[in-house]
Residue frames as a rotation matrix with the C-alpha (Angstrom) as fourth column:
UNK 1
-0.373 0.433 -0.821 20.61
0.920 0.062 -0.386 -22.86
-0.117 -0.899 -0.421 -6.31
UNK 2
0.268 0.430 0.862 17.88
0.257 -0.895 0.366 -19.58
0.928 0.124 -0.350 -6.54
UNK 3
-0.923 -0.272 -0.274 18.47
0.367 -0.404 -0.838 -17.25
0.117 -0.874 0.472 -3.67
UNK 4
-0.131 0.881 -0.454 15.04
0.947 -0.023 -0.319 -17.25
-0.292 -0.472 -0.832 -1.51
UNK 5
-0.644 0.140 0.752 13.56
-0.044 -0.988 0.147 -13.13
0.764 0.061 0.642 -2.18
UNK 6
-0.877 -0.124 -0.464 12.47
0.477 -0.124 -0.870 -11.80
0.050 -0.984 0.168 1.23
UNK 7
-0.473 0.497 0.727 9.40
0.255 -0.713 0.653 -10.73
0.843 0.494 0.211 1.63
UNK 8
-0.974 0.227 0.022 6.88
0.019 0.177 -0.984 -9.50
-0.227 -0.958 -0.177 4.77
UNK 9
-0.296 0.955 -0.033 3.33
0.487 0.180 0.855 -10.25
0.822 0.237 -0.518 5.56
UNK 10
-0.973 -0.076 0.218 1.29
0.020 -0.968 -0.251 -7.55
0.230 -0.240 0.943 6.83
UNK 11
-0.476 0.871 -0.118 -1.85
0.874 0.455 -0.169 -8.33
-0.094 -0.184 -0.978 8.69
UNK 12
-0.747 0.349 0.566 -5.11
0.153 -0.738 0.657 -5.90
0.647 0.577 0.498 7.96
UNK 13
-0.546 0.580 -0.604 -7.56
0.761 0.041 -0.648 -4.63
-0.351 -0.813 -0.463 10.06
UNK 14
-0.206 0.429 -0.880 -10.78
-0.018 -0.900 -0.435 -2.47
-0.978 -0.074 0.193 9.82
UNK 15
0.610 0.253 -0.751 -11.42
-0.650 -0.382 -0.657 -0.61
-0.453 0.889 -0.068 6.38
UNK 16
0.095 -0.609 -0.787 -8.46
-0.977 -0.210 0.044 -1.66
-0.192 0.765 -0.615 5.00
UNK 17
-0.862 -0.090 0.498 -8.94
0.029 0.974 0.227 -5.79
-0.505 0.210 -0.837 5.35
UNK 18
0.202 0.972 -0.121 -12.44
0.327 -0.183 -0.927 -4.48
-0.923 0.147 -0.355 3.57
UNK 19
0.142 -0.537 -0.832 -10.71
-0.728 -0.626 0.280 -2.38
-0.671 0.566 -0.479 1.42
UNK 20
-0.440 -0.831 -0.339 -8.03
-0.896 0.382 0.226 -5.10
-0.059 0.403 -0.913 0.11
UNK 21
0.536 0.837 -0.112 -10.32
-0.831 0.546 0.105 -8.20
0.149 0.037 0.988 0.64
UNK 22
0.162 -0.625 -0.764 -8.10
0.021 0.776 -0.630 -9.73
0.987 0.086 0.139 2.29
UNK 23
0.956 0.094 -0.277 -6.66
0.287 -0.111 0.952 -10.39
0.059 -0.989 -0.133 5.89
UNK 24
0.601 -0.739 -0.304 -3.12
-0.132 -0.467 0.874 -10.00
-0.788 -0.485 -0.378 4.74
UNK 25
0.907 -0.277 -0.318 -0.41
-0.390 -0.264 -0.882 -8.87
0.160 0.924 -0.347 1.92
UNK 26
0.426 -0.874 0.235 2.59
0.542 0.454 0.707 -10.85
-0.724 -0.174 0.667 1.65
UNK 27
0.978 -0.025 -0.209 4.90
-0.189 -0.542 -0.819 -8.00
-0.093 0.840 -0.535 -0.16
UNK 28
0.474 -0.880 -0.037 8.56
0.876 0.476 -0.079 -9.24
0.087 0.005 0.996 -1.58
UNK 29
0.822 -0.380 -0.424 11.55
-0.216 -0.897 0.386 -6.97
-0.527 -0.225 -0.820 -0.89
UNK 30
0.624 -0.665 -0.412 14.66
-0.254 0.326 -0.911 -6.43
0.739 0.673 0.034 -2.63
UNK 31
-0.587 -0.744 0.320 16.52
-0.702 0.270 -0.659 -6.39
0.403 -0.611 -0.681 0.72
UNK 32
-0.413 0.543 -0.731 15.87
0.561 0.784 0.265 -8.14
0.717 -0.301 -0.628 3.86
UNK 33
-0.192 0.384 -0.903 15.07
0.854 -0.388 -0.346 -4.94
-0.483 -0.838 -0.254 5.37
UNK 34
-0.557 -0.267 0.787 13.52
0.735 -0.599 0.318 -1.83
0.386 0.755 0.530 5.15
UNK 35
-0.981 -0.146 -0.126 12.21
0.191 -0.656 -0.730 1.70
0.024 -0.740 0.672 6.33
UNK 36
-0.084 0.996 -0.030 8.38
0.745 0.043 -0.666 2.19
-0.662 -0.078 -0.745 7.59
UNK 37
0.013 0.297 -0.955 8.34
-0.087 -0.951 -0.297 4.74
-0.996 0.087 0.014 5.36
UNK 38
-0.794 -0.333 -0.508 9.40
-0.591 0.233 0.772 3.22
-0.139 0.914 -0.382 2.25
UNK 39
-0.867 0.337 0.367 7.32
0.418 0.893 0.167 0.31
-0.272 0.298 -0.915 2.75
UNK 40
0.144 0.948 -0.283 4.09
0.504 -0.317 -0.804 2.76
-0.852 -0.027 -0.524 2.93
UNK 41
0.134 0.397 -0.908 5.24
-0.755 -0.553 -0.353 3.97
-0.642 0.732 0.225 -0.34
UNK 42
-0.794 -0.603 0.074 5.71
-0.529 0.746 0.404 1.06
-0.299 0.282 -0.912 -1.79
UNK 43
-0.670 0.724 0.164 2.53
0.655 0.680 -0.329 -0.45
-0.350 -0.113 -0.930 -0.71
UNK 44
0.118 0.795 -0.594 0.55
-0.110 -0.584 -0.804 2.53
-0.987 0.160 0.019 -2.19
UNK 45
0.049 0.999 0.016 2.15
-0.746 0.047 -0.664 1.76
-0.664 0.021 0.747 -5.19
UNK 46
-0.945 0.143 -0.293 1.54
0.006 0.907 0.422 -1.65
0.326 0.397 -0.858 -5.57
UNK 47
-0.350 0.917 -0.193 -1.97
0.936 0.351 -0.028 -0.80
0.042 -0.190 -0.981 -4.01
UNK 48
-0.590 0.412 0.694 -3.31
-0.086 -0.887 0.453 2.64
0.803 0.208 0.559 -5.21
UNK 49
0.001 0.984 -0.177 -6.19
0.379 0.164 0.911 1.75
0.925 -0.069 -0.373 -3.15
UNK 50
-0.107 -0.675 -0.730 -4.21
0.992 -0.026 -0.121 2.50
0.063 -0.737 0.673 -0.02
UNK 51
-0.817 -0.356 -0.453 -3.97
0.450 -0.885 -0.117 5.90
-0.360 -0.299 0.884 -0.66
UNK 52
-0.139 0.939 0.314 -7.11
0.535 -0.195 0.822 8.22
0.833 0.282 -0.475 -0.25
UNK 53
-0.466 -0.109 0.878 -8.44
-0.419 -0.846 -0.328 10.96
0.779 -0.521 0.349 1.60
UNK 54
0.285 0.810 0.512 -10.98
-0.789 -0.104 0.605 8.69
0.544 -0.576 0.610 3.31
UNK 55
0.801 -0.313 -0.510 -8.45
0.538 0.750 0.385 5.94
0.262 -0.583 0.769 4.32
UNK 56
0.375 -0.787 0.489 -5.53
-0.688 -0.590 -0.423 6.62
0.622 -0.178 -0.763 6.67
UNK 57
0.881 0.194 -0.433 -3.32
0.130 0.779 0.614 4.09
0.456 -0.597 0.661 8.60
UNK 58
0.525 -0.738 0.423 -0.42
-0.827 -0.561 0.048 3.35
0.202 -0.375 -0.905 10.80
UNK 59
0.035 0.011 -0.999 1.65
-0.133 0.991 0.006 0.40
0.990 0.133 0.037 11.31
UNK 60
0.925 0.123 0.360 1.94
-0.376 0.433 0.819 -1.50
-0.055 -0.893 0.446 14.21
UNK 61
0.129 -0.831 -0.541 5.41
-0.630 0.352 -0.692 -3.38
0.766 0.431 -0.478 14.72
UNK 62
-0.476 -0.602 -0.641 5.65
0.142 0.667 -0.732 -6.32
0.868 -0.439 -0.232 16.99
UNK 63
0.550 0.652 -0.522 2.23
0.814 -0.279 0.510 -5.01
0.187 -0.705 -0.684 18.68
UNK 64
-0.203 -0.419 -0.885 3.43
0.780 -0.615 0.113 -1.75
-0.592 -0.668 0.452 18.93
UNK 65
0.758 0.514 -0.401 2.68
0.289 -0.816 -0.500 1.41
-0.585 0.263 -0.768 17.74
UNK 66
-0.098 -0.980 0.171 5.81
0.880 -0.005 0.474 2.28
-0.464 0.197 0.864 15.35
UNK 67
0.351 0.052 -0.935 7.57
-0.012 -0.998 -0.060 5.28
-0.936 0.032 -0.350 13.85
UNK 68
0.899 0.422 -0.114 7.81
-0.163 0.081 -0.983 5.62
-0.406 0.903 0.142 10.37
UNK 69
0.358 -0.930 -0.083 11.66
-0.812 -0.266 -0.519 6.21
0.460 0.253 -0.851 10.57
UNK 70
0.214 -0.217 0.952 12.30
-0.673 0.674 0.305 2.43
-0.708 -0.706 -0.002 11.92
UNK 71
-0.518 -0.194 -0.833 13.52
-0.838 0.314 0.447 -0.24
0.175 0.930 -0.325 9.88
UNK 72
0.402 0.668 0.627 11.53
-0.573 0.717 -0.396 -3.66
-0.714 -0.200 0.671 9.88
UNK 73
-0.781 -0.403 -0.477 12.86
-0.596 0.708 0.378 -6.92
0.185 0.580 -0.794 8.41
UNK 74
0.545 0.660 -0.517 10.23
-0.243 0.715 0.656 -10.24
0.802 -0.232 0.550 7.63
UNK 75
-0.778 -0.174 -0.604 11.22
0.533 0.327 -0.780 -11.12
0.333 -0.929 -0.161 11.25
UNK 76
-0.827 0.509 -0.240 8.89
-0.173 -0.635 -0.753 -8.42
-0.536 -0.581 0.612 12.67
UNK 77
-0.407 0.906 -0.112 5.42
0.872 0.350 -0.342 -8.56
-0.271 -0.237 -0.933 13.01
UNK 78
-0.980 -0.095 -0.175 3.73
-0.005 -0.868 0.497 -5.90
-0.199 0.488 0.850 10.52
UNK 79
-0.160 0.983 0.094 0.18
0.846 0.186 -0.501 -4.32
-0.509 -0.001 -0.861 10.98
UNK 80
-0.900 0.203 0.386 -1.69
-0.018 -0.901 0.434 -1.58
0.436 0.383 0.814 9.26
UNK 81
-0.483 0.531 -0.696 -4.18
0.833 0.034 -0.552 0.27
-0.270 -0.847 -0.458 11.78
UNK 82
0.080 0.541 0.837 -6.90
0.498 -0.749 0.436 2.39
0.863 0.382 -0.329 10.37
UNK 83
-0.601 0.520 0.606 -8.18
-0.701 -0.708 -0.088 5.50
0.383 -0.478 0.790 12.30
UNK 84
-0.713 0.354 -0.606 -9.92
0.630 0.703 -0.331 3.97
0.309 -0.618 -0.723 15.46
UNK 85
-0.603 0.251 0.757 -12.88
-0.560 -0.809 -0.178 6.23
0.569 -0.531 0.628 16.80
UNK 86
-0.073 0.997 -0.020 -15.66
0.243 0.038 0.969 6.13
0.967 0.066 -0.245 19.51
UNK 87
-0.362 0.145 0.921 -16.84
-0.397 -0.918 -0.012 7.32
0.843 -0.370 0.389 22.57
């Protein structure tokens, strides 16, 4: 019997679903959890592209704004939210 490898899917929005050409990254983990902060290095790199002066994002967690210092398991609901502007 293989033991499943956890992973989460991260929906995209803005630049970055432009960026990545994609609507979402499905990214395996070694646990079944892990910190917003890890995962955003992580995902830079496995996606250089990610990181740049002219892109910046935040996640989202379960429709929420989140702090980087939360953990997040593939239960939770994982966005990445460019810079919004306008007026």
């Amino acid at each position: 019997m293989t033991k499943e490898i956890p992973s989460i899917n991260i929906k995209l929005f803005g630049i970055l679903r432009e960026r990545m050409k994609s609507n979402n990254l499905a990214i395996p983990l070694k646990d079944n959890s892990i910190l917003l902060k890890d995962l955003k290095k992580y995902l830079i790199e496995l996606y250089p592209e990610l990181n740049g002066y002219d892109v910046d994002f935040v996640f989202a967690v379960n429709r929420a704004i989140a702090n980087e210092d939360i953990t997040i398991s593939p239960r939770d609901e994982i966005a990445l939210i460019p810079p919004i502007s306008g007026g």
